[in-house]
N, C-alpha and C positions, 0 to 999 in steps of 0.2 A: 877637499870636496865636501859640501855640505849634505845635512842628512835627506834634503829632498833630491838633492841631486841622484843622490845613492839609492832612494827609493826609484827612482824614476829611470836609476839603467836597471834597477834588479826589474821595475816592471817591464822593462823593453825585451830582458834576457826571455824572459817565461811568454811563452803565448797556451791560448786557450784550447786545446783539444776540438774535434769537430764534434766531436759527444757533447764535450761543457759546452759548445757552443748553440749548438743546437740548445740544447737545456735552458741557458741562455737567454737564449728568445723564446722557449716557456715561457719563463718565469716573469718573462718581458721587461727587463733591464735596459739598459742604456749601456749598450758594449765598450762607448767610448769608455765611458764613466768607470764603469769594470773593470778594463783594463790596467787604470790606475790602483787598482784594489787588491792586490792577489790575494788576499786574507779573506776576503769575501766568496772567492769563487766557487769553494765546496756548499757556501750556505746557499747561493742561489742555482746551481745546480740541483742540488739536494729541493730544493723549493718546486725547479721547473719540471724534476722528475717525478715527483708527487703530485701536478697539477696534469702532467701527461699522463702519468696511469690513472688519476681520476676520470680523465676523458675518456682513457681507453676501455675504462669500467661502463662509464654512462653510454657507451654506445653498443658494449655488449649487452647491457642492461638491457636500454632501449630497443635494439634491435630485436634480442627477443620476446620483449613485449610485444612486438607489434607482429614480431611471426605467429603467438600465440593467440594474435588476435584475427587475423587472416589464416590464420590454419585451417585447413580443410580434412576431413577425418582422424582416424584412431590417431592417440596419441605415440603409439610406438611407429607410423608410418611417418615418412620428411613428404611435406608437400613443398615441390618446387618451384612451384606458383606463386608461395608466398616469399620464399628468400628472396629474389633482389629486391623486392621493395622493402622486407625485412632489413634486407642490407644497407641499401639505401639511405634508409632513415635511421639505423644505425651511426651510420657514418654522419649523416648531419645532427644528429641530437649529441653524439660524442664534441663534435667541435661545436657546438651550443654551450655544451658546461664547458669543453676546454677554456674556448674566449670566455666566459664571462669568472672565470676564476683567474686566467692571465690577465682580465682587465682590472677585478676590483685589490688581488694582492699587488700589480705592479701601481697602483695609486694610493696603495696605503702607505703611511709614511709616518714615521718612529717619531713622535712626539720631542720637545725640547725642555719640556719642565724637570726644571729642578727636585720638587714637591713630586714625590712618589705617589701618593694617591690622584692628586691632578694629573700626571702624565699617565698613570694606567686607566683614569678616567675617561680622558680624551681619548686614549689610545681604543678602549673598550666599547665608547661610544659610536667611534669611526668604525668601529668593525662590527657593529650590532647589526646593521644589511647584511653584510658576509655570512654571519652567524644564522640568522633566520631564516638567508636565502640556503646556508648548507645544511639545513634542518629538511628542509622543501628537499633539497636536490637527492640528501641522504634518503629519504622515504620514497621517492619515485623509484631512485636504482636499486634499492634493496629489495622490493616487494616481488621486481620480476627474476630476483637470485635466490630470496624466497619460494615464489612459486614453483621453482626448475627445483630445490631443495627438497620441500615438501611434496612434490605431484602426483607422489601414491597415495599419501596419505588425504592430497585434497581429491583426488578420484574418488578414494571412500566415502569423503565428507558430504561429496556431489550427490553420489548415488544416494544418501540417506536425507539430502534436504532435497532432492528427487522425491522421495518414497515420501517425505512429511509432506511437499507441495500436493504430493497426489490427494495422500489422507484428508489436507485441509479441502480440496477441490472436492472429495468425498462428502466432508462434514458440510461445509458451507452449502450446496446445495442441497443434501437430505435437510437442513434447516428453511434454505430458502423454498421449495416446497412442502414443507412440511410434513414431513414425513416422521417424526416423533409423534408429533401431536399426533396424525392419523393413526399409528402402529398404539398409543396412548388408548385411543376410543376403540380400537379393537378390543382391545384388550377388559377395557374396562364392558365391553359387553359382553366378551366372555364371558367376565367377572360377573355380567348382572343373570347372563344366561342358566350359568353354574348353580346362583342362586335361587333363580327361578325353580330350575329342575328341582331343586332340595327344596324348595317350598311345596311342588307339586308331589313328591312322594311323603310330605309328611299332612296332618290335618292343620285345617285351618282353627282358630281362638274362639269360633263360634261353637264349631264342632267338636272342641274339647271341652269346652263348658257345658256343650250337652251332654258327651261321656261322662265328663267327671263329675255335673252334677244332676241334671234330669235323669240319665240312664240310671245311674248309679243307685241315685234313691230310687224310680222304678225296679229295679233288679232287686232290691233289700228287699221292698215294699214285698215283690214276688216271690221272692224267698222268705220272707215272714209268711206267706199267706200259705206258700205251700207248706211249709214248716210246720204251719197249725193245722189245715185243712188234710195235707194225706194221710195219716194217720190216721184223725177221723175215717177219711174214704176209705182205708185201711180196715178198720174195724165196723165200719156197715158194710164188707163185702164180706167181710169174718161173718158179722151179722148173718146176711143173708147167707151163706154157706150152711151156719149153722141151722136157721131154718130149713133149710132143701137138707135137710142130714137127718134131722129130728124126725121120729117114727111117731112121734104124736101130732107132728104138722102134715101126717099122711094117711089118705081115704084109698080104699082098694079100689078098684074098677074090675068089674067082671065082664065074662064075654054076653056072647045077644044068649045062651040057657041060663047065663046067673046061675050057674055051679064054681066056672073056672076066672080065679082071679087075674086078670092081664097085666095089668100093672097098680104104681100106686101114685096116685096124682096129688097134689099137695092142697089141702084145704083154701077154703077161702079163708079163713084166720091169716094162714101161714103165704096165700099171697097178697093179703093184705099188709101183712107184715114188711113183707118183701120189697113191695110198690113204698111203702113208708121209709122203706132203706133207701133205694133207690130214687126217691124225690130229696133225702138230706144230701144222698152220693153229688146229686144235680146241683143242687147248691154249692156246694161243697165247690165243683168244680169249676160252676159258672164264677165264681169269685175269682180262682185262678184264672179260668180264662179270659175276664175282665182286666183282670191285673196286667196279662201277657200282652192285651191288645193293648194295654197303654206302652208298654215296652216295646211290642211291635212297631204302635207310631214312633215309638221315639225312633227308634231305628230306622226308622223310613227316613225319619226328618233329618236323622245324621246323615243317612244314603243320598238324601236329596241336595242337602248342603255341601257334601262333597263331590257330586257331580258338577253342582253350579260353580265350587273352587276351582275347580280340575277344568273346567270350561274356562274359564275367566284366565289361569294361569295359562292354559294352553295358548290362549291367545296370543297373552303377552307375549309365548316364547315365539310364535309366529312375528308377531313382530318387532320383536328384537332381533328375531334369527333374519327379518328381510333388512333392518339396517343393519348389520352386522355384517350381508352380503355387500349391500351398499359403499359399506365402508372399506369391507375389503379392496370393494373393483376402485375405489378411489384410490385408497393404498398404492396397489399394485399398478396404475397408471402414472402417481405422483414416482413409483420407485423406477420405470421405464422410463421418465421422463431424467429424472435424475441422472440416472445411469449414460443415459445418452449425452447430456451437459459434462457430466463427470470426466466421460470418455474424450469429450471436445479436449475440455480443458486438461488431459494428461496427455492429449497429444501435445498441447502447448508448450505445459511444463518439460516435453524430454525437448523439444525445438530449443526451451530457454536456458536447460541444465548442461548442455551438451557440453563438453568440457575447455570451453575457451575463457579469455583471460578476465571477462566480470566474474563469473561462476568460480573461478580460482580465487579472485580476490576475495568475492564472499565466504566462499568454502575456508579460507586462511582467516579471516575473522572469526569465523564460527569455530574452529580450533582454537583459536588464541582463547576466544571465551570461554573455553567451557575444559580446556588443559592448562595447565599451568607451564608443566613444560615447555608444549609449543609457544606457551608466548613466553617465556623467559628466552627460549631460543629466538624466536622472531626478533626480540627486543636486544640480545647480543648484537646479529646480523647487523640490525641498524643502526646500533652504538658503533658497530667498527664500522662500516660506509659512512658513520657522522666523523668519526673521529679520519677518515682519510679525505674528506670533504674540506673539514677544520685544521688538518696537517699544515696549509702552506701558511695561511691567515695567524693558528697559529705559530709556525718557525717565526712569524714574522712577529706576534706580541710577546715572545718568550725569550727573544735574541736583546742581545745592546742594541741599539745607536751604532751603526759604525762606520767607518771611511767612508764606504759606498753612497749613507746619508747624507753625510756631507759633504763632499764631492756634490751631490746631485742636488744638494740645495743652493752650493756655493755656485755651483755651474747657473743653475734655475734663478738664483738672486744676479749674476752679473748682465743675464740675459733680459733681466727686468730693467735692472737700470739703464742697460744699455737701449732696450726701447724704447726706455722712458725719455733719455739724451736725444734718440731720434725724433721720438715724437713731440719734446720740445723746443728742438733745431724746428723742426718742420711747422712748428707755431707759431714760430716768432717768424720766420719766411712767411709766411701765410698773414700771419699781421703789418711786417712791412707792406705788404702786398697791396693790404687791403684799404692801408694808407693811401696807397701812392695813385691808386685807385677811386679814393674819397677825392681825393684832389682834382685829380682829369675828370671827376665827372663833375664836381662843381665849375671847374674850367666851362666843360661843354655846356653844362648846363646852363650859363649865363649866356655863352654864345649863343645855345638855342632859343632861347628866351627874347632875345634882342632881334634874331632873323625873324623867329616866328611871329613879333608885332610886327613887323616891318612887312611880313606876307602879308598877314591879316589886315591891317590897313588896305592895300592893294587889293584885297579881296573882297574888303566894304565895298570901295567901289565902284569895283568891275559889277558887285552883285547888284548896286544899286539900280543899274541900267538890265539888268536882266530880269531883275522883279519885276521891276514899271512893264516891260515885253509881256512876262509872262503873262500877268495878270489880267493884260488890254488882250492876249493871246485866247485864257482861259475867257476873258468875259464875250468873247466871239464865238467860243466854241458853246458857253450855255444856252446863249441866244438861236443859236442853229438846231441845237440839242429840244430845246424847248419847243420851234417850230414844227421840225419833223415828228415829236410827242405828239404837237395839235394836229395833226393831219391825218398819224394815224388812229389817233381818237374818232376822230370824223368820218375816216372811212370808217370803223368800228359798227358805229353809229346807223349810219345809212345801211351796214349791210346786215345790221338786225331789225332794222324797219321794213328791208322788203323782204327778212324771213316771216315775218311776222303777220304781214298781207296775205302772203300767197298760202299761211297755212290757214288763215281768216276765211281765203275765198274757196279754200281746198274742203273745208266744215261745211 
């Protein structure tokens, strides 16, 4: 017995399990072909049961994306509204990647070169579709095994890019009404109002040039003058004292008998004296009081000057204080109006935040960015969904060449030839044919040629006799034609002659 013989009872002895079987037609083999192979059988089992839990992943996946996207209330509630369609689609996205990973591993096919970099070339090339399409497939089914991973933590993320949408919905309007700016010119009138006030309780630059230097020298000038002059005043009322004291500046007076003296009145010397004190006292004072009334003006003129400031500021503060109202009621209109937009749009933002599957995916990027962790773990997750994506593609560029390839090329090459035998059996029938065919039609074709003069002849002329008819036929029928034209021209004629009368005679 030779060694295919012996290969070919041991494959008759072994048959395939309904498991391998099934797997099998996963992996999408050629069972005939397989069967010749028993060495093969664990790899493409092995192959079809990696390409079945892919599916079985991609429709758990799917499914529940699309329940999270139909879901209806809190997240700890099941809404049963959305599982069968959940399911549903489920089910068809799972055999969407099954087929299309049964279809492109059972058509890849293990290279023949010799040259090691040429055949992982070719091989690497044929699979670069596989590869990019299981990059695609890995990132769709991970992200919603992800989301079911992370979902407390993307509920936090939610609630906080909630509260930021709010904030910005906040800022964005107090900007787009302007409500800086306004809350700015309030402010800034305070600022001037502040000012004012501190202007108005202190003197203004005129009135301190009067103080400090009109008054100031009138004030000396007055204090020199009194400085010199009371003193003086001082010593003529000494003066005069001592006059009115002095017993020689004094004349008796007696009663109406001129025995008893009454009193003693002061000479005319001693009030002449006196009246001489009292005219330098006069001087003396009228100087100071000269002096005081320049000081007095001044003071008035400082008095006056600061009423006229104290009038002019007060104005100001009147009206500064009525734009200042102004601005507020602007203010406080633009901050109503805002508030009410503000309010719109955070009713918006909880309608848009609400916990379903974009706001997940955002909320899962916003984590990726901004931890490390979660995205080193995100980036796990879809390294292994790549890598069981890439499992069967790869079994298939990591393995030999073996029986089962060739078997299935041998089988593939006899099946070429053997069409190619048919389809050139069927040529060359098809060219005797077309031969035998060339022939009977030149055959008929002379025959036809020889009958068809031989009508045409006959046809000259029978036609020659029916032209002459026709013609002496048609030239009867224009002559007739032409008549009853004349006739009714003429009556035409006549019956617009006697319209023409009767509307002549009707004028």
């Amino acid at each position: 017995m030779s060694m295919l013989e012996e290969i070919a009872e041991y494959s008759g002895k072994r048959k395939l399990s309904e498991i391998q079987r099934f797997l099998c037609i996963c992996a999408g083999v050629d069972k005939d072909v397989l069967k010749q192979c028993p060495t093969e059988w664990n790899k493409y089992t092995g192959i079809g049961a990696t390409i079945l839990f892919t599916g079985v992943l991609a429709s758990l996946s799917g499914g529940y994306a699309l329940y999270t996207v139909f879901r209806n209330g809190d997240l700890n509630t099941t809404d049963t509204s959305a599982l069968l369609p959940a399911f549903l689609f489920g089910i068809l996205w799972g055999l969407i990647i099954f087929n299309l990973d049964r279809f492109i591993v059972s058509t890849f096919r293990k290279s023949e070169e010799d040259i090691w970099w040429k055949k992982y070339g070719k091989e690497l090339l044929q699979a670069s579709p596989r590869i990019i399409l299981a990059i695609i497939i890995a990132i769709v089914i991970s992200k919603p095994i992800e989301i079911k991973i992370f979902e407390s933590r993307l509920a936090e993320q939610i609630q906080k890019n909630e509260i930021a949408s709010k904030k910005n919905n906040a800022t964005e309007f107090t900007n787009i009404y302007g409500i800086p700016d306004k809350k700015g010119q309030v402010l800034n009138l305070d600022t001037t109002l502040n000012k004012l006030h501190t202007e108005l309780a202190t003197d203004p630059q005129n009135v301190k040039d009067l103080i400090n230097n009109d008054l100031a020298q009138a004030n000396a000038t007055l204090t020199r003058i009194n400085n010199i002059n009371n003193p003086k005043i001082n010593q003529h009322r000494q003066n005069i004292t001592s006059i009115r004291n002095n017993q020689n500046y004094k004349r008796p007076v007696y009663d109406s008998d001129g025995t008893t003296i009454v009193r003693y009145d002061l000479t005319k010397e001693a009030n002449d004296k006196i009246q001489n004190e009292n005219s330098a006292i006069g001087v003396l004072n009228r100087e100071i009081n000269s002096q005081q009334a320049v000081v007095n003006k001044i003071n008035n003129q400082i008095s006056e000057a600061r009423k006229e400031y104290k009038l002019q500021k007060q104005k100001e503060i009147r009206e500064k204080q009525q734009e200042k109202t102004e601005a507020e009621a602007k203010l406080k209109d633009a901050i109503a109006i805002s508030e009410t937009k503000t309010e719109e749009a955070n009713k918006t933002s909880e309608k848009a935040f609400t916990n379903n599957f974009i706001t997940q995916i955002e909320a899962l990027g916003d984590l990726t960015d901004t931890d490390s962790t979660m995205w080193w773990t995100s980036l796990m997750i879809m390294l292994l969904f790549l890598t069981i994506e890439l499992a069967p593609i790869l079994t298939k560029l990591i393995t030999k060449r073996g029986s089962y390839d060739e078997i299935l090329d041998r089988t593939e090459y006899e099946l070429m030839v053997k069409q190619k035998e048919i389809i050139s059996r069927i040529n060359s029938e098809i060219n005797e044919l077309l031969i035998k065919a060339e022939e009977v039609a030149k055959l008929r074709g002379e025959m036809f040629v020889q009958a068809h003069k031989i009508k045409l002849d006959a046809e000259l002329n029978n036609n020659k006799i029916i032209t002459d008819d026709i013609a002496k036929k048609q030239q009867e029928l224009a002559l007739r034609a032409i008549d009853k034209w004349y006739k009714e021209e003429q009556e035409k004629m006549e019956t617009s002659s006697a319209s023409t009368s009767i509307i002549t005679k009707t004028t």
